[in-house]
C-alpha positions in Angstrom: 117.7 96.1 128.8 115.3 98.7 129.1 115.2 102.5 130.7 112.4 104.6 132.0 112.5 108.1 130.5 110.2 110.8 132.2 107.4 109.9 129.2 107.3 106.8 131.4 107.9 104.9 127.8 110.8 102.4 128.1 113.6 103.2 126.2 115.6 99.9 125.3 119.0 99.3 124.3 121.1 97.5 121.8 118.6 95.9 120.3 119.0 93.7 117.4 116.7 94.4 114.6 115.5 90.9 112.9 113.0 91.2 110.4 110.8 93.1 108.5 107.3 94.2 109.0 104.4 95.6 107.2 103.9 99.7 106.9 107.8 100.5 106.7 108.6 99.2 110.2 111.1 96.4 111.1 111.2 93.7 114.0 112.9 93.2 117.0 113.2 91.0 119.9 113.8 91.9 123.8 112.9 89.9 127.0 109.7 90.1 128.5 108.9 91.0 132.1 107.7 87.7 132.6 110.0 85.0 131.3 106.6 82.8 130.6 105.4 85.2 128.2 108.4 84.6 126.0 110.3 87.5 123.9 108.4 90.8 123.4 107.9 92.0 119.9 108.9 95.7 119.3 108.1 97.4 116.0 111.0 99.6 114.9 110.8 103.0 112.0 113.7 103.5 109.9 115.6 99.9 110.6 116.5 97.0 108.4 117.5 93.4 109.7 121.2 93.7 110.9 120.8 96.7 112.6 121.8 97.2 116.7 119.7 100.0 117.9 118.7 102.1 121.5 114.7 102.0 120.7 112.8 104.9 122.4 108.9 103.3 122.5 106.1 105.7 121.7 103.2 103.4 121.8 102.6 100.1 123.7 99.8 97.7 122.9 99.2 94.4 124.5 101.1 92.2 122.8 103.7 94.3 121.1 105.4 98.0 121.5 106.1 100.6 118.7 109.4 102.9 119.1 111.6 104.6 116.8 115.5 104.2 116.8 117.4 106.9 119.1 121.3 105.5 118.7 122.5 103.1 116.2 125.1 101.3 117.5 125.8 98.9 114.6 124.3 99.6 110.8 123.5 96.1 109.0 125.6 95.2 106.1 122.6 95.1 104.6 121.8 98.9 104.3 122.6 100.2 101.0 122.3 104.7 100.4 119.0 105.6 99.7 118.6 107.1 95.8 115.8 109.6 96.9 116.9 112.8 98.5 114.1 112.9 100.9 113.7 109.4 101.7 113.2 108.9 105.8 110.9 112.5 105.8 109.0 111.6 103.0 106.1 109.1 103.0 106.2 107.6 99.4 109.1 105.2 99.9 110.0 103.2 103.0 112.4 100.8 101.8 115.2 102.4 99.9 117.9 101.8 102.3 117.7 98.1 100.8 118.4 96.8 97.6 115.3 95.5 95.6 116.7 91.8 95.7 116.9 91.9 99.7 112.8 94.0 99.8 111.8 90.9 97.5 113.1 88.3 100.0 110.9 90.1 102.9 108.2 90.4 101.1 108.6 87.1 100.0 108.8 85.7 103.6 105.7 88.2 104.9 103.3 86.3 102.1 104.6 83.0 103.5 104.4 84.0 106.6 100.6 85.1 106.4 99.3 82.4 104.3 100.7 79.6 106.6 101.6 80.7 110.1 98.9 83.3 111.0 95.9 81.8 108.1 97.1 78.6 109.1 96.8 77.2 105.1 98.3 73.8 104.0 99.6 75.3 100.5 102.2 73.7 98.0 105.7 75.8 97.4 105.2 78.8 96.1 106.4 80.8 93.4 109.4 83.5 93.8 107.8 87.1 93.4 108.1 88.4 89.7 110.5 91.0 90.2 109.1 94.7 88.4 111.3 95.3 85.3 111.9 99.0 87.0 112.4 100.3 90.3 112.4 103.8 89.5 110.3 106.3 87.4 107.7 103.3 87.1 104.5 104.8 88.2 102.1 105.8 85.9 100.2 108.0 88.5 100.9 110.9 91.8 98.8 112.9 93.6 100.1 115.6 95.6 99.0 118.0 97.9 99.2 122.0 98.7 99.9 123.4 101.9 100.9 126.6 103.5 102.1 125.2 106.5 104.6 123.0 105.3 106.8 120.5 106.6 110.3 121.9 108.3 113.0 119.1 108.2 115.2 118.8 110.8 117.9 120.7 109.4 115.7 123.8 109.0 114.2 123.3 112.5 118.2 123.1 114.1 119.4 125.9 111.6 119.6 129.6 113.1 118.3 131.0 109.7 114.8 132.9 109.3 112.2 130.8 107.3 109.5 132.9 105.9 108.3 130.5 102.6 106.2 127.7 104.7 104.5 126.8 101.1 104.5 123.1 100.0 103.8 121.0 97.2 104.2 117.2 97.5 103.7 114.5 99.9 101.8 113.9 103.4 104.5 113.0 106.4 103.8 109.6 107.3 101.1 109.5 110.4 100.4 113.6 109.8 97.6 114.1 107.8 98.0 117.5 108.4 102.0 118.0 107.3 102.9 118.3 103.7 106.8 117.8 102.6 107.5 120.3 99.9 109.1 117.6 97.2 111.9 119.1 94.8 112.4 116.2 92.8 110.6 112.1 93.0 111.9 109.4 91.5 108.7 107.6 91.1 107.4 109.3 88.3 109.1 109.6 84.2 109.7 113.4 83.3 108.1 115.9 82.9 106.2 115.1 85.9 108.7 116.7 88.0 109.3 119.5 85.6 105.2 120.0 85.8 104.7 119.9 89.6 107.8 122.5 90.4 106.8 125.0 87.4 103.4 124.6 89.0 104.0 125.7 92.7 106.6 128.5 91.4 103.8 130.0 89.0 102.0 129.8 92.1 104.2 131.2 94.7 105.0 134.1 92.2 101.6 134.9 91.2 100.3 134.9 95.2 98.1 131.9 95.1 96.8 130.5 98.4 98.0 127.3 99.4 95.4 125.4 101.1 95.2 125.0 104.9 93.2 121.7 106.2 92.5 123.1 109.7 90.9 126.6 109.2 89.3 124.7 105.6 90.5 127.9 103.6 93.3 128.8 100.7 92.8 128.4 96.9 95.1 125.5 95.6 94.4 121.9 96.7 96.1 119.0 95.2 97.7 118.1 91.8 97.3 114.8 90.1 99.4 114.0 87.2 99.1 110.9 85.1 101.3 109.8 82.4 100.9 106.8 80.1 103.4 103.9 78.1 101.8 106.0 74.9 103.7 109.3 75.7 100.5 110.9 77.2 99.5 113.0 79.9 97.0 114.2 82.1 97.2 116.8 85.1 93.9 117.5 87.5 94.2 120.3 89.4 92.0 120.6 92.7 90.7 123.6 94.1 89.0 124.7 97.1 86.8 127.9 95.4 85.7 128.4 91.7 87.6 131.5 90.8 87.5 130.7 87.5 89.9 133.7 86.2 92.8 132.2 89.1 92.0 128.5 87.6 92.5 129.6 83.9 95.5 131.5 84.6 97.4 129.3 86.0 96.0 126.2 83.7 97.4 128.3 80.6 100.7 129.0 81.5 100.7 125.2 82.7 99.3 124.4 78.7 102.3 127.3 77.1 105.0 125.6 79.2 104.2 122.0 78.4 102.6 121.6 74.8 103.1 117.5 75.4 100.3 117.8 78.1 97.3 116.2 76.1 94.7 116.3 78.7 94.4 119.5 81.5 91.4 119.0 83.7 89.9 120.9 87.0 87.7 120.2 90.1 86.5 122.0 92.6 86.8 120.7 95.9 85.5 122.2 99.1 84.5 118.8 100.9 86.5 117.6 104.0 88.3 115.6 102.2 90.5 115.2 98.9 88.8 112.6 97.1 87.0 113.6 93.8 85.6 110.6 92.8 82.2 111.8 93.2 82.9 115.5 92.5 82.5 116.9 88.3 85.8 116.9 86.9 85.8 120.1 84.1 88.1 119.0 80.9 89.6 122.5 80.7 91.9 121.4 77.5 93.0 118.3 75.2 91.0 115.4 75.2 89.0 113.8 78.8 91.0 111.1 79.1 94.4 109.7 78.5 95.5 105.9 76.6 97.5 103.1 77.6 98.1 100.4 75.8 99.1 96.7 77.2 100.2 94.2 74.2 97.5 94.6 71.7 94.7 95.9 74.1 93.5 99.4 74.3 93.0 100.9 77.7 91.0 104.4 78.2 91.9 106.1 81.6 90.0 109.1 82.7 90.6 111.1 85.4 88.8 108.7 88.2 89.5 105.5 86.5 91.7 103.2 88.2 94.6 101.3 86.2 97.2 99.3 87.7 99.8 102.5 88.8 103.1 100.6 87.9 102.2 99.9 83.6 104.9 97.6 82.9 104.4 95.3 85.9 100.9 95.1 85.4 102.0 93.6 82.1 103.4 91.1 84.0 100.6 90.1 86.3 98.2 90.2 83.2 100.4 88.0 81.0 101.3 85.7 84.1 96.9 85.8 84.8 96.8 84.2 81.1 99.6 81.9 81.5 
C-alpha cells in the first residue's frame, strides 16, 4: 500500500524485503499501478531478505524506485549484530548484519542471475564461491581521508551537547563525497593500522594541523594510505594539499619514533581536484620505496601505486585455483 508524503515520494508499507541487490541495497516487491505491468521493483538501504518494512522512496526511475526503510515492522531471522561499531554510517561494509555463509549464497545467486537471466548464457553448473579464509582484518590496503567538516551521527545531531571538534579521519559516507566519518577503530585492516591512523589524527589535532576542506580546496592534511603485507611490512603515504615541508617532516617523525615497525614512510603533494596520486611524484621520506609480499614461493614488490590484489590470502586462492 502506498502513501503520499508532502515530498510527493510514495511512502509504502509493510513491505516484504526478498532479495539482495548490488551496492548494499536489498529487493522488494509491491503492486504496480497498473496490474499489466506486473510487481514494481523497489530497491531498499539497510535491509536483508526476511525483513517487513514501511519504505519511504527518495528516487524513482522508470522501471524501479529507491527508498530507505522508515519502520521495521518484522526483522528477518536472518539478521545477525553487526561486529563493526560504525557499520550502517560507514561506507566500507554493507553487509555485516549477515553472516558470511548467507552474503555467499547472494552473491552466489546475483553471478547466476547475471550470467543466465539478464546475459542470457547457456552455461553448465557452476562452482560454489571459494569462501575467503578471513572475514576480518583481511585487507592488505586503506585509504582514508581528512576532513574538517566531519560527519555528525545521529546521536550527536539528536544530543543537546555542544560540538566544537568537527575534525575527521576515516571514511566517505556512502553517496557524500563531501562527508568524512571520523573512524575510531576498522576491522578491515591487522594492527597497527588502527594504532597508526588514530596516533596520526591526534598528533594532528594537538599540533593544529588543517584538515582539508573539498569545497573551498584549502587545509593542509589530505588523505592517509596505509599498506601492510603477509611479510610483516608496512607502508603509510601521507597526502598533502601544500608542500610545507617543516609541517610534513614533523609529523612524519613522530609517525617514524612511535612505530619503528613502519618500513616504508612516503609523501605526496596533492593540490589537484581530486585524491588520486597515481600520476603525482610520491617522495620516499624514510625506509625502503616499496613494501614485499610474498604468495607461495613468488616474490611480489608493491610500491606505493602498484596494484595487488587487497585481500593477500584470498588472492592465494584465486591464483592457486587459476593454476588448477
Amino acid at each position: 500500500m502506498a502513501k503520499r508524503n508532502r515530498n510527493r515520494y510514495p511512502l509504502y508499507e509493510k513491505v516484504e524485503i526478498t532479495d539482495l541487490a548490488i551496492e548494499g541495497k536489498a529487493i522488494g516487491k509491491v503492486k504496480n499501478k497498473n496490474p499489466d505491468q506486473g510487481d514494481l521493483t523497489i530497491f531498499v538501504s539497510k535491509t536483508v531478505p526476511g525483513d517487513i518494512v514501511d519504505v519511504q522512496i527518495n528516487k524513482k526511475k522508470k522501471n524501479y524506485k529507491e527508498g530507505y526503510p522508515v519502520k521495521f515492522h518484522k526483522y528477518s531471522e536472518k539478521r545477525i549484530e553487526a561486529p563493526c561499531r560504525h557499520f550502517g554510517i560507514c561506507g566500507g561494509c554493507t553487509r555485516q548484519q549477515l553472516s558470511y555463509d548467507e552474503q555467499l549464497k547472494y552473491k552466489q545467486k546475483q553471478i547466476e542471475d547475471v550470467l543466465k537471466r539478464i546475459a542470457k548464457i547457456e552455461l553448465p553448473e557452476i562452482n560454489k564461491i571459494l569462501p575467503a579464509p578471513e572475514t576480518q582484518y583481511y585487507r592488505n590496503k586503506l585509504e582514508f581521508s581528512f576532513s574538517n567538516a566531519r560527519w555528525l551521527t545521529e546521536e550527536e545531531v539528536k544530543s543537546d551537547k555542544n560540538i566544537s571538534d568537527f575534525k575527521a579521519l576515516g571514511f566517505h559516507i556512502p553517496g557524500r563525497f563531501d562527508k568524512i566519518l571520523d573512524i575510531e577503530e576498522c576491522l578491515l585492516q591487522k594492527s597497527p593500522s588502527n594504532e597508526i591512523r588514530l596516533f596520526i589524527k591526534n598528533f594532528a589535532v594537538k599540533n593544529n594541523y588543517d584538515f582539508f576542506n573539498l569545497y573551498k580546496k584549502e587545509g593542509f592534511l589530505r588523505n592517509l594510505i596505509i599498506r601492510t603485507s603477509e611479510t610483516n611490512e608496512i607502508m603509510i603515504i601521507l597526502s598533502v594539499f601544500k608542500n610545507d615541508t617543516e609541517k610534513i617532516f614533523k609529523i612524519l617523525n613522530a609517525v617514524s619514533e612511535k612505530f619503528p615497525k613502519i618500513t616504508s614512510i612516503n609523501y605526496v603533494i596533492n593540490n589537484k581536484l581530486n585524491d588520486s596520486i597515481t600520476d603525482l611524484e610520491i617522495v620516499n621520506y624514510k625506509g625502503k620505496d616499496h613494501i614485499s609480499e610474498k604468495m607461495n614461493n613468488i616474490k611480489y614488490i608493491i610500491g606505493p601505486k602498484s596494484f595487488y590484489q587487497t585481500n593477500s590470502k584470498q588472492a592465494k586462492n584465486l591464483y592457486q585455483t587459476v593454476k588448477n
